[in-house]
C-alpha positions in Angstrom: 78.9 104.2 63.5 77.4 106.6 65.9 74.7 105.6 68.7 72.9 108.7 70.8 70.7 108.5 73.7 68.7 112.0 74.5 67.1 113.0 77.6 67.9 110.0 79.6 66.1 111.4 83.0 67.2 110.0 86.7 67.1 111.6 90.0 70.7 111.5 91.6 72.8 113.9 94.4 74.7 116.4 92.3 75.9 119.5 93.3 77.4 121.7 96.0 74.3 123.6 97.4 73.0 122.1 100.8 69.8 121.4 99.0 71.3 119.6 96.1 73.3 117.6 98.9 70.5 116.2 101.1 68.0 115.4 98.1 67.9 113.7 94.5 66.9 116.0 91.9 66.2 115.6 88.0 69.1 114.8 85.8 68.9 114.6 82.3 72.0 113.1 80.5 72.7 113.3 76.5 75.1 111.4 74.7 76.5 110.5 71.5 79.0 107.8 70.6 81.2 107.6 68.0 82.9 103.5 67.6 84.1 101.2 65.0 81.2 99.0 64.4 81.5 95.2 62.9 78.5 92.6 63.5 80.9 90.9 66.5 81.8 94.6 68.4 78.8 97.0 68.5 77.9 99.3 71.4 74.4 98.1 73.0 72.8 101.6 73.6 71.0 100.4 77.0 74.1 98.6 78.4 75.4 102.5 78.3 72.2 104.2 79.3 72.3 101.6 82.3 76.1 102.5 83.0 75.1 106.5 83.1 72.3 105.9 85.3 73.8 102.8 87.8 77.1 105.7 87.9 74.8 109.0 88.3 72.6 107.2 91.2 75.4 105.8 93.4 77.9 108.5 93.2 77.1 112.0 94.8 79.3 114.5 92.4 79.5 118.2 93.3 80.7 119.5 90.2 78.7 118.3 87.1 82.5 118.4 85.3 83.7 115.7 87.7 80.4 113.6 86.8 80.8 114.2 83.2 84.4 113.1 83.3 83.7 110.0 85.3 80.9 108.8 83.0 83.4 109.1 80.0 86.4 107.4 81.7 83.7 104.8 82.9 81.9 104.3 79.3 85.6 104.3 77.8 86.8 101.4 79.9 83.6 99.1 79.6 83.4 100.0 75.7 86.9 100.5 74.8 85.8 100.6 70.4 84.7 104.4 71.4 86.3 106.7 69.1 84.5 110.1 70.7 81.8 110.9 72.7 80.1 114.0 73.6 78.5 113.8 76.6 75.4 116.6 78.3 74.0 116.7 81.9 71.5 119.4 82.6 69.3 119.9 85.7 66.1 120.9 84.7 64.7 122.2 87.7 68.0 124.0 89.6 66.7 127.7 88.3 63.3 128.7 88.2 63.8 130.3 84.4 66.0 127.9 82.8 67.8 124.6 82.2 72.0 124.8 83.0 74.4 121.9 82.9 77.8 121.3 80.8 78.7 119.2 78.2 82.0 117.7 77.2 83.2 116.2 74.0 86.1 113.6 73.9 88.5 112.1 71.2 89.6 108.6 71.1 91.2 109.0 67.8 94.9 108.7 67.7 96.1 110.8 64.6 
């Protein structure tokens, strides 16, 4: 089974410029979930959206790569039935002429 969530929007610290330091900006986190689904062990999508946001808000990262591999370590342990997940920050409003952010893309799956 596979759950997504697109353009989850929250303002958090996240960066190393002074500006991006002192004041929240826009956020906007993707994600896509990969888990072994029965009726008893399903992934509720807004228990995760809440996790990204709740973990965005309180920590202050400076490197979106830490953030992205805290939120998968995070999502891993509180829903350990993920098989992969491919996770997407971008801040919006950083540049005047585009979008940047990272992405990361982990597997579970013991082969």
């Amino acid at each position: 089974m596979k759950i997504f969530i697109k353009n989850l929007t929250c303002k958090a610290i996240l960066g190393i410029l002074e500006s991006e330091r002192t004041q929240a900006q826009n956020i906007i986190i993707d994600a896509k979930i990969k888990y072994d689904f029965d009726t008893k062990h399903f992934i509720d999508y807004a228990q995760v959206a809440k996790s990204m946001q709740d973990l965005m808000q309180k920590e202050k990262f400076l490197l979106i790569e830490d953030a992205l591999e805290n939120i998968v370590a995070t999502l891993k342990q509180k829903f350990p039935t993920i098989k992969q997940i491919t996770l997407k920050i971008s801040k919006p409003d950083i540049l005047d002429n585009c979008v940047v952010g990272a992405k990361i893309k982990k597997n579970f799956i013991n082969f």
